[in-house]
N, C-alpha and C positions, 0 to 999 in steps of 0.2 A: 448298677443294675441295668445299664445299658446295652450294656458288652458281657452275655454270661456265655461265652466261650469255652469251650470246652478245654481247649490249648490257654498258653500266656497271650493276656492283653498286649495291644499294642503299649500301651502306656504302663506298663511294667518295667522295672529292669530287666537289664541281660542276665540269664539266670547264671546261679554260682550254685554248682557241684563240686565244687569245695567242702567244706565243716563248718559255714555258717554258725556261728554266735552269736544268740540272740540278745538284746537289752530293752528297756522301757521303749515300746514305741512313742513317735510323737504324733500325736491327733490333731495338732491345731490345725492341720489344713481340711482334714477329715469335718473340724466340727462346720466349716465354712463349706464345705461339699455338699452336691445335691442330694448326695446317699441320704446323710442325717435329715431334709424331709420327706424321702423316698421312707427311709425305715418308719420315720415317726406315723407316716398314713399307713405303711402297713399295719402298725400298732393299732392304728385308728380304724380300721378296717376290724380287726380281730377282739379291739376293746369298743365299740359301737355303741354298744349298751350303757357304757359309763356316761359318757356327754348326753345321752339320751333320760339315764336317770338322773341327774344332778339337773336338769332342764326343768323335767317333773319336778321333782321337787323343789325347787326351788321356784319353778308357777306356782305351784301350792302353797308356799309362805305366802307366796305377793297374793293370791287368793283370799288366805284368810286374813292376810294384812288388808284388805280391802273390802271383805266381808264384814269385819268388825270396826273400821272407820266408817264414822258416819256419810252423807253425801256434801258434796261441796255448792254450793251458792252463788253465783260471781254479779256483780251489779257494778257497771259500767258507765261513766258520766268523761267527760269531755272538757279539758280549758284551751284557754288560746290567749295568744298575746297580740292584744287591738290595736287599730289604729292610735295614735298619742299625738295630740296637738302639741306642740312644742312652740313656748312666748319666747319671743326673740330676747325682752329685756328680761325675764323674770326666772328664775332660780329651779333647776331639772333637777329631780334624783338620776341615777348615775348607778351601774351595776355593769361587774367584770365582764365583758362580752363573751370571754373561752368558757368560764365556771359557770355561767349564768345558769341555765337549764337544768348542769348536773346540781346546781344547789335547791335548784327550785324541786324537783324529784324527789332528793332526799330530803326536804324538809318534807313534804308529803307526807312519805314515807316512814318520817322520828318518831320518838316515842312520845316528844313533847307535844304534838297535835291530837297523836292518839290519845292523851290523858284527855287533853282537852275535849276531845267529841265525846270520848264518856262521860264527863261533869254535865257537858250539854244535853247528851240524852239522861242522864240523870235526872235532871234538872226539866225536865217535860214531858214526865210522868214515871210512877214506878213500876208500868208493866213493857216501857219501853225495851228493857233491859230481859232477854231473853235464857232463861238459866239451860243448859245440860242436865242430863242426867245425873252427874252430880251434885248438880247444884250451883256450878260455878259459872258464870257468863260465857258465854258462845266465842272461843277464841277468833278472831279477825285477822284478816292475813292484807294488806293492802300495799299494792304493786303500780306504779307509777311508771311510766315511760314517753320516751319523744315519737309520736311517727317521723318516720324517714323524710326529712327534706321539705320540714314545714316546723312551725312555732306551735303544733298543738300538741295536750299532753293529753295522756289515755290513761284515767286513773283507775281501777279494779280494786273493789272489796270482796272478798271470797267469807262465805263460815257458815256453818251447818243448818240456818238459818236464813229461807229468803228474805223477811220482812227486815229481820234484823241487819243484813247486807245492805239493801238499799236504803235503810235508815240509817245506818254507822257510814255512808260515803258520801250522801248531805251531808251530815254534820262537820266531819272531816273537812268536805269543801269550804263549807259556810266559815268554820273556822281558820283555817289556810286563809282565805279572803280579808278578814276580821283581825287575823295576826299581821297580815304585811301591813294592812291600813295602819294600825296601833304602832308600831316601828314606825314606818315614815312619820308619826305626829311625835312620835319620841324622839327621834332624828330631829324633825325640825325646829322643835321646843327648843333641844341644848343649842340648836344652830344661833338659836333665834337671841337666845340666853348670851352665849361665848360674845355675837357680835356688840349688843349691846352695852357689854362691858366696854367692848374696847370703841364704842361709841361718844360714850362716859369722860373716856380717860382721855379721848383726843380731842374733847370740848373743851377739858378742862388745858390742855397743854393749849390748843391754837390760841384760850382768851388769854394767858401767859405771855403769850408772844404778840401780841395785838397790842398788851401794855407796854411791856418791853417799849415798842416802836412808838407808841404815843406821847410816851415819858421820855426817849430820847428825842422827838422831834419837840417837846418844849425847852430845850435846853440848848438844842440845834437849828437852824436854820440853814437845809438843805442844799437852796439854790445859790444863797451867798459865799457857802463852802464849796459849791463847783463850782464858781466864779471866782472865788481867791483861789483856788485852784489850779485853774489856766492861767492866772495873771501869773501867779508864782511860778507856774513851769517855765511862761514865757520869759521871764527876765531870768530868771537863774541858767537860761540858756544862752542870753542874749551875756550876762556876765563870763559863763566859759569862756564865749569864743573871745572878750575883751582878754580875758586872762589868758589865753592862748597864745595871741598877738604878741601882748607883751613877755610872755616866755621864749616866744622867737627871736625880739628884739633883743632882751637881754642876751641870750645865745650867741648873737650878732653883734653885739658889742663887744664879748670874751673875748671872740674870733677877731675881731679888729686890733682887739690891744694886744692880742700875741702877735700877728702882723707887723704890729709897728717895732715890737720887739725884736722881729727877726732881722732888722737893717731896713737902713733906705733904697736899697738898689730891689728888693721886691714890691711887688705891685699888690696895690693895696685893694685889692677885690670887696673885701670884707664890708669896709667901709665904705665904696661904693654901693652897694648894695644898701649897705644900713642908710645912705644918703638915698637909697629911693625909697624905701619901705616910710622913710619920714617925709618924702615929698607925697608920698599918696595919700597921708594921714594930716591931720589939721595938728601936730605936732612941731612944726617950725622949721627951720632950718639954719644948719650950722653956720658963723661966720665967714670960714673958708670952705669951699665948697670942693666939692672932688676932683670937678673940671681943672682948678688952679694945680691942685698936689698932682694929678696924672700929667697935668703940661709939665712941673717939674719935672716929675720923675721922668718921663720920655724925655724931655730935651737933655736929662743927664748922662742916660741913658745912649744917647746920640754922639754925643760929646765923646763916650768913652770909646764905642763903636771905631768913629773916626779916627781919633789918636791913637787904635790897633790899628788900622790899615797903612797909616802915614808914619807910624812907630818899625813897616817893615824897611820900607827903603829911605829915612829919616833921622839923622840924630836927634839925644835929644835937648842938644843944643841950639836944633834948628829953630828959626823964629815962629813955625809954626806951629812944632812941637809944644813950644815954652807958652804959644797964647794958649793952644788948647788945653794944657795942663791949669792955667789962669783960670776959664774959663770953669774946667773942670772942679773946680775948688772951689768957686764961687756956686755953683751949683749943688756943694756936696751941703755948703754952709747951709741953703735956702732948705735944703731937703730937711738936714736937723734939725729949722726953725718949725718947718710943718711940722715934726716928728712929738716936739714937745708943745706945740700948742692944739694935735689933734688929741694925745694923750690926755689932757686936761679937760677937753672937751670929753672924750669917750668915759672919765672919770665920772662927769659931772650927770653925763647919758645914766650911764647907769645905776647913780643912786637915785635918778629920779624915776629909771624903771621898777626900780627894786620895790618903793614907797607906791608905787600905783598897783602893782601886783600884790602887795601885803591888804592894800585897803579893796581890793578887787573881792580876795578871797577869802579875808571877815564878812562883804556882803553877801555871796555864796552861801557860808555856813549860816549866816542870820536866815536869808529867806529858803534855805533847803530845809530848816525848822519849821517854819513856816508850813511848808511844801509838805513834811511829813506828817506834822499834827493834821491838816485836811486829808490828807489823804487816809488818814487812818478812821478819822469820824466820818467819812465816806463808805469806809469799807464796811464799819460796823452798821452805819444805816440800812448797806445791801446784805448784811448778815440776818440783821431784824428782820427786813423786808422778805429773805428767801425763806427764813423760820415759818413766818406766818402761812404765805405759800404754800408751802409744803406740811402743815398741818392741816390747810382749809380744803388741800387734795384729797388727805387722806381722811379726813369728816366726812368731804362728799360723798366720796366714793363709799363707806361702810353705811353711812346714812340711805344709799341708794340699795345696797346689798341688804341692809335690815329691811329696807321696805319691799325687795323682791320675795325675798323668804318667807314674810309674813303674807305676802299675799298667794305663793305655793302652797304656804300653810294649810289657807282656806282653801284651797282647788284640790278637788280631786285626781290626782296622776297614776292612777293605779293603772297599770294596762294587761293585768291578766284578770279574764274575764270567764264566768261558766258560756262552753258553747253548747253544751247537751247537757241537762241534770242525769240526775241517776236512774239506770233505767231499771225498771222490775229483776231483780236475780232472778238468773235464769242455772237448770244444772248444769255443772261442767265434769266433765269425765277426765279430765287434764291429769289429775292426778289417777286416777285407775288406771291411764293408760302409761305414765310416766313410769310407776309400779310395775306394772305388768313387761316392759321393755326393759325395766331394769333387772328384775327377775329372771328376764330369757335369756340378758347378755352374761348376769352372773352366773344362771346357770351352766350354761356355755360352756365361758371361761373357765370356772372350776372343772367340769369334764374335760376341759381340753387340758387346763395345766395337770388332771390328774393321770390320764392318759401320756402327757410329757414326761410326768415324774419316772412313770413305768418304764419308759423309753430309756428315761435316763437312767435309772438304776439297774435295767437288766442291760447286760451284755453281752448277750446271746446272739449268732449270728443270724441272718437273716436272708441272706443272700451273694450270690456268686461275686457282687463285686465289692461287697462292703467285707470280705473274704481276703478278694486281694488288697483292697487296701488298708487292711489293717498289716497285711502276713507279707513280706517278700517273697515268700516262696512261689515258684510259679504253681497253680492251680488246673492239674492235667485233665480233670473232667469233673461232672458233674453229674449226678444219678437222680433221676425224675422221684418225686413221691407217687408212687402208685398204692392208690385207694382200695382198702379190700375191707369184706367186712372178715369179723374174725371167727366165723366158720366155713370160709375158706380156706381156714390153714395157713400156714408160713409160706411166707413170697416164695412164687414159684420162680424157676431157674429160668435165665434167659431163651433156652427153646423151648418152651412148653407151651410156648400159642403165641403168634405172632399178632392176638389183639395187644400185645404190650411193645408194640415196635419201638415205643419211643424207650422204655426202659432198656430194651434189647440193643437199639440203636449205639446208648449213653456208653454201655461198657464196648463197645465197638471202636466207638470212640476213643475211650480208653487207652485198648488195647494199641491203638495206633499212636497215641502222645506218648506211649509205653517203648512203641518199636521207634518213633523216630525224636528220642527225646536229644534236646539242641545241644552238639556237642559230642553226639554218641551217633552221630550219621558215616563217618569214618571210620569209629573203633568199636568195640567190642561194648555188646551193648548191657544192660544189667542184667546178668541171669536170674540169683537168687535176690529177690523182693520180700522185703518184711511189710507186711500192712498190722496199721495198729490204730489206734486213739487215744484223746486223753482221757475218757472215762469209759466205761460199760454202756450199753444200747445204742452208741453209735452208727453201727451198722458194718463195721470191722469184718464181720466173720460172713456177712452177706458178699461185701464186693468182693472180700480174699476168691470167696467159691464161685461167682459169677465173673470175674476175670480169668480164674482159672479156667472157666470152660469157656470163655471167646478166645482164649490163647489157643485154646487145644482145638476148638472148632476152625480155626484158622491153620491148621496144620503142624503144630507146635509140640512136640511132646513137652507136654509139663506136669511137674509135680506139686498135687495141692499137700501141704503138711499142716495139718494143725498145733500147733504150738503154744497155744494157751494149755498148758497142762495140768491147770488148775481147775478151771471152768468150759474148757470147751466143748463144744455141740455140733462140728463139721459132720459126724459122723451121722448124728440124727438129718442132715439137711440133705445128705447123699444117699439114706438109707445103706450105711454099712455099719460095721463089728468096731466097736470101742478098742477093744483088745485085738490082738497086739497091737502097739503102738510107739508114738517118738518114745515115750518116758523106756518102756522096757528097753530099747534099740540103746538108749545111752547109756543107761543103767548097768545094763548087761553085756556089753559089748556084741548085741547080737548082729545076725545078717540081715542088709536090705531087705532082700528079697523076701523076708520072713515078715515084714510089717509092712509092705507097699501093698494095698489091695487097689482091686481093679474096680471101674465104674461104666458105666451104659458106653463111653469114647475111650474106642483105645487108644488113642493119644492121651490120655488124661487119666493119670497117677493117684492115688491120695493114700496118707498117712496119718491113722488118728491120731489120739493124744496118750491113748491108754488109759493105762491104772494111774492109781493114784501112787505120788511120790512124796517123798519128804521136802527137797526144794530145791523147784525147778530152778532156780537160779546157775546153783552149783552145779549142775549138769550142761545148764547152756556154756557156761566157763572150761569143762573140761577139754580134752583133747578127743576126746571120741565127737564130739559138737563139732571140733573144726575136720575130722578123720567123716562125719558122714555130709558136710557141705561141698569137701572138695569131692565126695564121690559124685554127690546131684550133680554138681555140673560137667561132670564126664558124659553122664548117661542122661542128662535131661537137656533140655534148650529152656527150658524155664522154671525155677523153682517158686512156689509163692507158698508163704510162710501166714500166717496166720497166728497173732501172737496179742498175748492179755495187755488190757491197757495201760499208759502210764503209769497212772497216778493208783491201780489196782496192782502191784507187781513190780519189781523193778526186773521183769525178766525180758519187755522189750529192749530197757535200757540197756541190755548186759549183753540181748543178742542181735540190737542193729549193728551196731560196728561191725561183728564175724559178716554182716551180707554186704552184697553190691547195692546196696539201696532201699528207701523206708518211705512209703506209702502212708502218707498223713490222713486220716478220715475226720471230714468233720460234719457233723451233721446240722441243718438246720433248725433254729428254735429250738436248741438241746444245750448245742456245743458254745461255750462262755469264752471273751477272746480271753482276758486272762487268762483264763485255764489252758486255755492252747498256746498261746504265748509262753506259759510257764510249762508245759509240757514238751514241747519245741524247744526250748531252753535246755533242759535236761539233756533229749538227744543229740544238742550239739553237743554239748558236754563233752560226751561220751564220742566225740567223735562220730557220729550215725552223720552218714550222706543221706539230704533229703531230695527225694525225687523231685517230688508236687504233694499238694494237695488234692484229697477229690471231697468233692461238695455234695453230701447225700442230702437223699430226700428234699429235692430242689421243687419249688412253687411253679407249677405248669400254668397256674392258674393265671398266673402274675403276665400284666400286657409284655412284660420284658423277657419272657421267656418265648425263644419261636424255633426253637430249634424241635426237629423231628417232628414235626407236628402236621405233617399232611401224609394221609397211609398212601393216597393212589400211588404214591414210590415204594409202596410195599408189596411181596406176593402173598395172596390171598387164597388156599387152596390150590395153591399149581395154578391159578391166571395169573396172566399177566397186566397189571393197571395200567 
């Protein structure tokens, strides 16, 4: 509705003067379009009324819904959560710090406190309790909440009844107060209960274990078992290392007598060795000492040496050869003497080590017996001792815990407190006005969604651009609605008073999307124009005869022909003769010139419709139809045809094909896009080339309309504006 142009939008296709085929359009960008809430306020505009009485009425329920509730009561009282001493040694109640508040509100607020303020006022006197009109007690509404950014709660009793408001939110409170106290003594009771069992039970286990240790320290003595203890470690270690020694020795004695096994010409290391290990020890010393056997062995050694050196350049019949060989033998002898009397020695070595290491390591096993029986009735003394211990902790400690709790028992730790009691109910309109708000918005809303519904169900056009974007076709112009009353007669023709410029203006307009439609600026442009619609009172037979006289007024010779020859009426809007007319001309094969009558512009032809005929269909079909089109365009420069609507006749559909082109009418708030859609449908059918569309009886009113609308560009009597 932004753009109501008389010519194609810019935002249109390039138009096809082709044979267009029409199909389901798609709307979904339509329904997302500002058209769809442009249309909807125009609805709302024209259905006004509707959201206006559904308002009414619907104030009017919340009226008498508020007329027939009684009045409301509200009484207001105050708690808070007090300062709380807190004893360092002695036992807190404890509460979820996130739920805390929201729990403490909703208990308020339960049913279970409620019962209870009623037994309460019950229970202190029988005219506390204030009946209704029926008879039944004053329903109570009670609303609970935190102020913003503090620990106090704001508690509201409401009911049709002041005295009864402020007395049902005492009570309420007083009870609220009454039940936490009761809980904490019931909490601490079972606490107090639980511990002392296990009080109980750990007197009786610690004297268990107290016996335990008494009984085994008469049977034990303590200090004399860690003192056999260390005596016992100490010598069974002082035995190892004896035992160890002698496992070296022995070792060292093997080593020896394989030694002596291997010859005498090796040197007896083993043995030497074993000769110090016993000089260092108070074990004695051999007969022959190592000193002797190593002088042998070197000087045999030497002996041998020498008789290679004097064996190279000596025989060994030399005298010196023969004594060192002497020599040599004497030496070998002495070596064998040692060989078998250290043997006997290292024999005798080692059954006397073997006999000291067997009695070594019987004492070991005696006193590691020893060693372990203390060490075991040691450990069970520290077994006893840690039992007792550790039940004498956990006495304490529960004995300490029973006595805190008992004494939180007795202490009051409540820390929600009344900060204001309950103040006198006062009226509150909360609800009359909650009602009445509710009322306006429902009413509203049901006008407004009833006015939507309308929206949505009609699909009637509305306007020049929800026109084009429903329809491809381009939309050549658009014809103002001009206001008459109806004894003025039928809309006068374009010159009959230039107070109707802007109507006069529209087909001017027209006339011109007519002369330079896109595509026909080079060629030959359409002579013969069918105009039609999809239904009856569109306004068909207005534009046909008002275009025909802006053509003719523009210097045109054109022929208006009426063609509805069923129902037409050009004849009555020109004031001329029904008869002759098309129907006789086809019928009868008669002459032009015998049905063309003349009107006020001699440029400007017209042909009525005639008599009645049997059907006109079969006459737009024959050959005299196409024998009198091809004459119009000999002798006319514009023929405009005038022809019954679609979906009334199938005699547009039979005679847009025979013309150069077909003039779509649709009118505003009449014309259904379906209906046009599916009328438009048909004419492609048929092969019908459609021009445009024109847009009757357009809303001047509407901000979106600005075309023609200032006269000083008009003349007025022969001045000039």
């Amino acid at each position: 509705m932004d753009d109501l142009l008389p010519v194609k939008s810019q935002s249109l296709p390039a138009p096809d003067l082709g044979y267009p085929m029409y199909g389901p359009a798609d709307d979904s960008e339509s329904q997302a379009s500002p058209i769809r809430l442009r249309r909807f306020l125009a609805f709302l505009r024209r259905l006004w009324w509707v959201p206006v009485l559904t308002v009414l009425c619907s104030l009017g329920a919340g009226g008498a819904y508020i007329f027939w509730t009684p009045p409301t009561y509200v009484s207001t009282a105050s708690l808070w959560e007090t300062e709380k001493l807190r004893l360092p040694e002695g036992a807190a109640f404890t509460e979820n710090a996130e739920s805390y508040y929201g729990t403490q509100m909703e208990l308020l607020q339960g049913g279970h406190l409620m019962n209870l303020a009623f037994e309460r006022l019950k229970a202190s006197g029988t005219n506390t309790i204030p009946l209704d009109s029926t008879g039944k007690p004053f329903k109570v509404k009670v609303r609970a909440r935190q102020l913003p950014r503090s620990t106090i709660f704001e508690v509201t009793a409401s009911s049709g009844n002041p005295e009864f408001s402020r007395a049902f939110l005492a009570a309420i409170i007083s009870e609220y107060l009454g039940y936490k106290k009761n809980v904490r003594k019931t909490v601490s009771g079972d606490t107090v209960s639980s511990i002392s069992a296990q009080v109980f039970r750990l007197e009786g286990e610690l004297r268990a274990d107290q016996e335990a240790l008494t009984a085994f320290g008469r049977t034990n003595n303590l200090a004399i078992l860690q003192e056999e203890g260390t005596i016992s470690g100490g010598y069974v270690a002082r035995l190892k290392t004896q035992l160890s020694d002698l496992q070296l020795e022995s070792r060292l004695l093997e080593a020896t007598d394989l030694e002596q096994e291997s010859g005498p010409g090796k040197t007896n290391s083993s043995a030497y060795l074993l000769d110090s290990i016993r000089s260092s020890t108070a074990s004695g010393q051999s007969p022959l000492g190592a000193a002797d056997r190593q002088a042998a062995v070197k000087e045999l050694e030497l002996l041998r040496i020498e008789r290679e050196k004097l064996s190279k350049y000596l025989k060994d019949k030399h005298p010196k050869i023969v004594r060192l060989d002497a020599e040599i033998e004497r030496g070998q002898k002495i070596a064998e003497l040692y060989k078998h009397q250290n043997r006997d020695q290292l024999s005798s070595a080692r059954q006397a080590v073997k006999m000291k290491m067997e009695s070594v390591e019987a004492s070991i096993k005696e006193w590691e017996v020893k060693l372990v029986e203390s060490k075991h009735l040691i450990a069970e003394a520290d077994r006893l001792r840690l039992a007792v211990d550790r039940s004498r902790s956990l006495f304490d400690r529960l004995q300490l815990m029973l006595q805190n709790v008992d004494i939180s028992r007795n202490i009051d730790q409540e820390s929600i407190s009344v900060l204001e009691p309950a103040s006198p109910a006062l009226r509150s309109y909360k609800t009359e006005t909650m009602v009445a708000a509710a009322a306006l918005f429902a009413g509203l809303f049901l006008g407004l969604g009833l006015v939507f519904l309308v929206e949505v169900r009609d699909d009637r056009l509305s306007s020049l651009s929800e026109v084009s974007e429903k329809f491809h076709d381009d939309v050549l112009g658009q014809v103002p609605e001009v206001r008459r009353r109806r004894r003025d007669g039928p809309l006068p023709m374009v010159d009959s008073g230039e107070e109707l410029h802007m109507y006069a203006e529209s087909y001017r307009n027209l006339r011109s999307a007519l002369f330079f439609l896109p595509g026909n600026t080079d060629g030959p442009r359409p002579k013969v124009v069918l105009i039609t619609s999809a239904l009856p009172n569109e306004g068909k037979s207005t534009v046909a005869a008002n275009l025909a006289k802006t053509l003719a007024l523009g210097g045109s010779r054109v022929l208006l022909v009426d063609g509805d020859l069923r129902k037409g009426a050009l004849h009555k809007t020109l004031g001329q003769q029904r008869e002759p007319g098309l129907a006789e001309l086809l019928s009868r094969a008669g002459d032009l010139a015998e049905v063309i009558q003349t009107t006020g512009l001699a440029s400007l032809s017209f042909i009525a419709r005639g008599g009645n005929t049997g059907n006109p269909s079969d006459l737009f079909l024959s050959s005299a139809m196409d024998q009198f089109l091809a004459r119009c365009r000999q002798d006319f420069d514009y023929v405009i045809i005038d022809c019954s609507p679609v979906f009334a006749a199938d005699d547009s559909t039979t005679l847009a094909p025979k013309t150069d082109g077909t003039l779509f009418v649709v009118r505003r708030g009449f014309s259904g896009t379906d209906t046009v859609r599916e009328a438009l449908g048909l004419l492609a059918q048929r092969q019908a080339k459609i021009l445009g569309l024109v847009f009757n009886r357009a809303n001047v009113s509407m901000n979106s309309y600005r075309y023609y609308q200032y006269p000083d560009y008009h003349h007025k009597g022969g001045k000039e504006h």
